[in-house]
C-alpha positions in Angstrom: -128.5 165.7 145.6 -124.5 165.1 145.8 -121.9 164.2 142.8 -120.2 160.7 143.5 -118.1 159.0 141.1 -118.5 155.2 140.0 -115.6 153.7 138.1 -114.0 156.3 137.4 -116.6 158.2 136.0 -118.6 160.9 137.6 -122.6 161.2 138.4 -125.1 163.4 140.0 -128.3 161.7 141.7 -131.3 163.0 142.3 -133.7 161.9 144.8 -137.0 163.8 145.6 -138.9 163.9 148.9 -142.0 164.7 149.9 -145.3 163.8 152.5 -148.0 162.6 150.9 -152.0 163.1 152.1 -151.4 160.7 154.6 -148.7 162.7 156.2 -146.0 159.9 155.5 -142.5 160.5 154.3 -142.0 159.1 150.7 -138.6 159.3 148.9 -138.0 158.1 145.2 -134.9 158.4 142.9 -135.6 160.7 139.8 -132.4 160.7 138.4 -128.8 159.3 138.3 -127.4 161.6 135.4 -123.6 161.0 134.3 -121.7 164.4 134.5 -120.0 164.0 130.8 -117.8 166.9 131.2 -115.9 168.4 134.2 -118.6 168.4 136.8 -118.5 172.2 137.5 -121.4 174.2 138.8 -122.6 175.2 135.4 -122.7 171.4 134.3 -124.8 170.0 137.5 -126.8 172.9 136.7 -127.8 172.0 133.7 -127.9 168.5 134.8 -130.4 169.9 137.8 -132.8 172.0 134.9 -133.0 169.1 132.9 -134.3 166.8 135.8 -136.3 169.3 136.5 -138.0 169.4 133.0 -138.2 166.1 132.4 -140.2 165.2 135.9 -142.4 168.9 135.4 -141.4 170.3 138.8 -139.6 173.0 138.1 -141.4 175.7 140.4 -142.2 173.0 142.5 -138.8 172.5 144.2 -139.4 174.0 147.8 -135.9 173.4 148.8 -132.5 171.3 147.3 -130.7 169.7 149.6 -127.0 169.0 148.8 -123.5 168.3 150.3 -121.5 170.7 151.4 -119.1 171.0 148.2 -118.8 174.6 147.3 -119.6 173.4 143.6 -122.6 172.0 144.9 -123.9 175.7 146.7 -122.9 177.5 143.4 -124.9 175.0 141.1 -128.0 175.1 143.1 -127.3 179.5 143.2 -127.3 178.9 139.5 -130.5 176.8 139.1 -132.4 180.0 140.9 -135.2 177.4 142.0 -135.9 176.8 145.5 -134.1 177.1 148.6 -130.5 175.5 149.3 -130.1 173.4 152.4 -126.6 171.9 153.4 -126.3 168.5 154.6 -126.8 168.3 158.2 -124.8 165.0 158.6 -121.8 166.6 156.2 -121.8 169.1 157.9 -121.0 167.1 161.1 -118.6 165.2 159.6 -116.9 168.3 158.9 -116.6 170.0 162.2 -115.3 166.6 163.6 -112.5 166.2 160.8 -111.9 170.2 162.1 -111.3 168.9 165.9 -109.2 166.1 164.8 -106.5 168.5 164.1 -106.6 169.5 167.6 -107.0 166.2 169.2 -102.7 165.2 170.4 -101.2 162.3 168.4 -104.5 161.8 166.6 -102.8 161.1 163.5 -100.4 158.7 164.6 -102.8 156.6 166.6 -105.1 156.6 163.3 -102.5 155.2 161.0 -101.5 152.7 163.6 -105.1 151.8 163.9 -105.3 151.4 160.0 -102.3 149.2 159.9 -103.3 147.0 162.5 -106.6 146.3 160.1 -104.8 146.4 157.3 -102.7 143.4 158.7 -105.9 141.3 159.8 -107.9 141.7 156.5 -104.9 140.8 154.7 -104.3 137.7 156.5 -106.1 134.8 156.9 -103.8 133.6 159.3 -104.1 136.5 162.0 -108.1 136.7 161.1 -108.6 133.1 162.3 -106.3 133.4 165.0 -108.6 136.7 166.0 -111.3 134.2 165.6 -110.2 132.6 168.1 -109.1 134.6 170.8 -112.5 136.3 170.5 -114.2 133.4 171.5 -111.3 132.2 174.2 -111.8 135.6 175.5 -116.0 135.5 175.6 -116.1 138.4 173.1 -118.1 139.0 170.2 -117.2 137.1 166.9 -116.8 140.6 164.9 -114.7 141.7 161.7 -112.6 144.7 162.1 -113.8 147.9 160.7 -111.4 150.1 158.5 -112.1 153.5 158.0 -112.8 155.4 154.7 -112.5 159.2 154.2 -115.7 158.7 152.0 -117.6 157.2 154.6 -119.2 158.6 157.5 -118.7 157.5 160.8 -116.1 155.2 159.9 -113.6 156.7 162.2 -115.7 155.4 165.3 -116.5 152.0 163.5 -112.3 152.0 164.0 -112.0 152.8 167.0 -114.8 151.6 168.2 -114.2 147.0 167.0 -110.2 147.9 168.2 -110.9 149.1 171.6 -113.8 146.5 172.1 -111.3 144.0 170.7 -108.2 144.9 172.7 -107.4 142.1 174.7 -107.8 139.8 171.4 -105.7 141.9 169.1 -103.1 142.3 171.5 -102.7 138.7 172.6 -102.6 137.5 168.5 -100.4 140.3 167.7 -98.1 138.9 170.9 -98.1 135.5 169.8 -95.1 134.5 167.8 -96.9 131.8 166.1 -98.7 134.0 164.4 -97.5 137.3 163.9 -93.2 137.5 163.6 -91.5 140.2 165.6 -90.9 142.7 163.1 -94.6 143.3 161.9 -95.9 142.7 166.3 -93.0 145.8 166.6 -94.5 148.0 163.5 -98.0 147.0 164.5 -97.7 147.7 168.8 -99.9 151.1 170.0 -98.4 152.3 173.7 -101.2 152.1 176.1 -101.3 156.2 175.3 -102.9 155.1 172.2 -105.1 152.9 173.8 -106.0 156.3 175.8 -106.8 158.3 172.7 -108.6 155.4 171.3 -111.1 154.5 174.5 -111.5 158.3 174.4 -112.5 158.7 171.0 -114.8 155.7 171.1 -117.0 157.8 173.4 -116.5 161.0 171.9 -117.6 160.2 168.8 -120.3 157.5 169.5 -123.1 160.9 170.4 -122.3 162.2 166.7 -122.5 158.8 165.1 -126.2 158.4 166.4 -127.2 161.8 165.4 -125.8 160.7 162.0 -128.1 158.0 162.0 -131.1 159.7 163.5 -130.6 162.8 160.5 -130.2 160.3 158.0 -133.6 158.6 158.2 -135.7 158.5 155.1 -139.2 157.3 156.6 -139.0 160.2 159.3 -139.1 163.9 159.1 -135.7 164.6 159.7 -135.1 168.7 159.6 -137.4 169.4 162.2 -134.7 167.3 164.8 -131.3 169.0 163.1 -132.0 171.8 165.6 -132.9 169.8 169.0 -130.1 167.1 168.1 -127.0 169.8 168.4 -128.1 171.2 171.3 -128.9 167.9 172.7 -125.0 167.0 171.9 -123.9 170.5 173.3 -126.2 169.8 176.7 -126.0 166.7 177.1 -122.7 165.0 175.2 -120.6 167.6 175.3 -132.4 182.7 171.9 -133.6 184.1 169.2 -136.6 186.5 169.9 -140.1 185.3 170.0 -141.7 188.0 168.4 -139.3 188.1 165.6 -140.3 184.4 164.8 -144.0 185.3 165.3 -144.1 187.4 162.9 -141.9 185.1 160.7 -144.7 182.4 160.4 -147.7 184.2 160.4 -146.2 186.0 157.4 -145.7 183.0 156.1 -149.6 181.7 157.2 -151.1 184.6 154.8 -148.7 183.2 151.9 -150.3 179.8 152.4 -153.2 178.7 150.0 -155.6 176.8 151.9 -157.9 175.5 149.1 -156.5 171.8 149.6 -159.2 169.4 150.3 -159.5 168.4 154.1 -158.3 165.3 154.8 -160.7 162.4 155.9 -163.6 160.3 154.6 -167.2 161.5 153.4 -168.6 160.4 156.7 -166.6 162.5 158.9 -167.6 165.3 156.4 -170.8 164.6 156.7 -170.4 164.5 160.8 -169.3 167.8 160.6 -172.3 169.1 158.5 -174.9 167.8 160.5 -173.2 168.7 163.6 -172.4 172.5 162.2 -169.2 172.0 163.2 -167.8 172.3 159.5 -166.6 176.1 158.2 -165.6 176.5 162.3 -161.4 177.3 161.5 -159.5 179.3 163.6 -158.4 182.3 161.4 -154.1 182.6 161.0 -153.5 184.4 164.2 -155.3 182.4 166.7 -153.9 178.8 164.9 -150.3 180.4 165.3 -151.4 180.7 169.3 -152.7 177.5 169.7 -150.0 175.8 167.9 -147.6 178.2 170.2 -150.0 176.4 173.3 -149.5 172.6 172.7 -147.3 171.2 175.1 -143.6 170.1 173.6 -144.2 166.4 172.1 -142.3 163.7 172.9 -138.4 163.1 171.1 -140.4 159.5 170.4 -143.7 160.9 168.7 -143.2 161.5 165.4 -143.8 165.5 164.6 -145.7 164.2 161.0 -148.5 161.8 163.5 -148.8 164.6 165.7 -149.7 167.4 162.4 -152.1 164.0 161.3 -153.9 163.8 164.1 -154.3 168.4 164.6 -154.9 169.2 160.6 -158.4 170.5 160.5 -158.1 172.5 163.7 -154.6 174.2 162.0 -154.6 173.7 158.2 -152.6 176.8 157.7 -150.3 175.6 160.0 -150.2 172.0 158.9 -150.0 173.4 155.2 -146.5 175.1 156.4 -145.9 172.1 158.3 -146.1 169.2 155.1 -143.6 172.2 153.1 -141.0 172.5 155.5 -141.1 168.9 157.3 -140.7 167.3 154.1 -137.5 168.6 153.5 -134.4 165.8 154.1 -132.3 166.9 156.6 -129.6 165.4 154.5 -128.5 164.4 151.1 -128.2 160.9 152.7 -130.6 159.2 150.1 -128.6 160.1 147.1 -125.4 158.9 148.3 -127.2 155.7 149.3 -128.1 155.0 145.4 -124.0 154.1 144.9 -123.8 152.1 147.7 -127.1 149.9 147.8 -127.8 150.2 144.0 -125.5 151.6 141.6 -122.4 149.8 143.2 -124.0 146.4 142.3 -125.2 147.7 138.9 -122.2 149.2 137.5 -119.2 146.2 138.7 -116.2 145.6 137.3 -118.0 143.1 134.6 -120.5 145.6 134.0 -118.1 149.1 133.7 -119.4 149.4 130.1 -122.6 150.2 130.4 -124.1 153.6 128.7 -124.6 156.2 131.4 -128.5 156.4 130.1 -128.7 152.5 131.1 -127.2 153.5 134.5 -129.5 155.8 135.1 -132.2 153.5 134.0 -131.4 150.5 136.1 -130.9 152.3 139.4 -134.3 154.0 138.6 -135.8 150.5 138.3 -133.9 149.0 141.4 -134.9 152.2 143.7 -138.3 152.1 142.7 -139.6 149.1 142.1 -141.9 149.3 144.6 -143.9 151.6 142.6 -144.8 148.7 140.2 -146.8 146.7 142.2 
């Protein structure tokens, strides 16, 4: 959930997350409600409840994952349904926007940066000329990335095409047949800047594939928001065991286990014939040998490894499908506006009645539903 505006007019989508019996990760778009007055936390709110009602899973919200706007936090405090979870990749974003402001001459290097793109997207001239030099120079045939304050990771994309790009933008830039003297002058980064640049290339490129890794929405994302940051502290840059003990097995005697077993009618029968059925471990002893597998692989996916160990823990793989089903970010909403509602709503289209907004990107995001 996050509010994002769309020609000049403000929305709040919804998206809804969940593993199914198959212990697979499915995501579907519920809503994309226009926020017809000042979007204040009283107004998503009631935007929230009304999703809610019309889908029937109010009460069924485990947890409501959102950006890390402080309207956001008081909206979901007012909706008093489930759990509120911050955006792990926000969040992120946020503590490297924080050590910008202590990173020297950042600033000026960054507007220097933006002008230098700035003068190659606007130009046909100095992009073919680019063109060129790329290919004179054996480097990749690329576009320059800008960088958006909306976007994440768009800093690195910057930093990242100008210092791969170097040798070509310098020698265009340098060559008075296309670019005149005055703009090569504005336009010229010291080899200081170069510096920052090749610095913050490899700074930031750690964070921008943790950004990708929480931002999956086919893999269970919040149970690798933990092991991702201290990988980046160990390797890019304890609470007590008894307290967490009792933590989960509080929460095993809260679990209703009355779910069906997964499995076909064979393997059911197997296990009657064999007298192997009725033989689960009781809350305490799953906890231990859950505690006893080894640490799986950062390649295995956590929800194949619950799959394959669900009738020897079902408490535990009850507790498992709640929690591991929760996004790790609000990713997938923002995603609607720039993979949907961006090509819905255009400038030919700005007209269109909020409801048929709403309806269109429901269509588009889940059309594979239809078949």
């Amino acid at each position: 959930m996050s509010g994002l505006r769309l020609r000049d007019r403000a929305f709040c989508p919804t998206t809804v997350q969940y593993i199914d019996k198959n212990w697979k990760t499915c995501t579907h778009t519920l809503s994309t409600a226009l926020i017809e007055e000042r979007p204040s936390a009283e107004n998503i709110a009631l935007i929230l409840q009304m999703v809610h009602d019309d889908w029937d899973i109010s009460n069924k919200a485990n947890f409501i994952v959102h950006d890390n706007a402080n309207v956001m936090k008081a909206a979901v405090r007012l909706l008093k349904e489930g759990d509120d979870v911050n955006c792990s990749a926000h969040t992120l974003q946020l503590c490297v926007k924080d050590a910008f402001k202590n990173v020297e001459d950042y600033e000026i290097v960054a507007i220097k940066c933006r002008r230098i793109i700035s003068h190659f997207h606007q130009s046909n001239v100095a992009t073919s000329a680019l063109n060129k030099k790329q290919l004179q120079l054996g480097l990749k045939e690329e576009r320059l990335v800008q960088s958006c304050t909306t976007r994440w990771d768009s800093i690195y994309f910057m930093c990242d095409t100008l210092h791969r790009n170097r040798s070509a933008v310098i020698a265009v830039l340098s060559d008075k047949s296309y670019t005149n003297s005055s703009t090569a002058l504005n336009l010229e980064i010291s080899e200081h800047g170069w510096g920052i640049m090749e610095e913050l290339t490899t700074i930031l490129k750690p964070l921008h594939i943790a950004t990708k890794v929480l931002c999956s929405e086919t893999k269970s994302t919040i149970s690798a928001v933990r092991s991702v940051v201290k990988t980046l502290i160990d390797n890019h840059y304890s609470p007590k065991r008894t307290f967490v003990k009792e933590k989960i097995l509080g929460m095993c005697s809260e679990t209703a286990t009355e779910e069906e077993p997964g499995g076909s009618s064979h393997d059911q029968y197997l296990e009657f014939l064999f007298a192997t059925e009725g033989q689960v471990l009781d809350n305490t002893s799953q906890f231990e040998q859950f505690i006893a597998e080894p640490k799986i692989s950062n390649r295995l996916d956590p929800l194949a490894w619950w799959r394959s160990r669900e009738r020897a823990m079902p408490v535990m793989a009850t507790l498992a499908k709640k929690y591991l089903a929760v996004s790790a970010t609000s990713a997938s909403s923002e995603r609607l506006f720039s993979t949907a509602a961006g090509n819905i709503v255009t400038a030919n289209r700005s007209c269109l009645a909020p409801e048929n907004v709403s309806l269109l990107v429901f269509l588009n995001k889940n059309e594979d539903l239809l078949d």
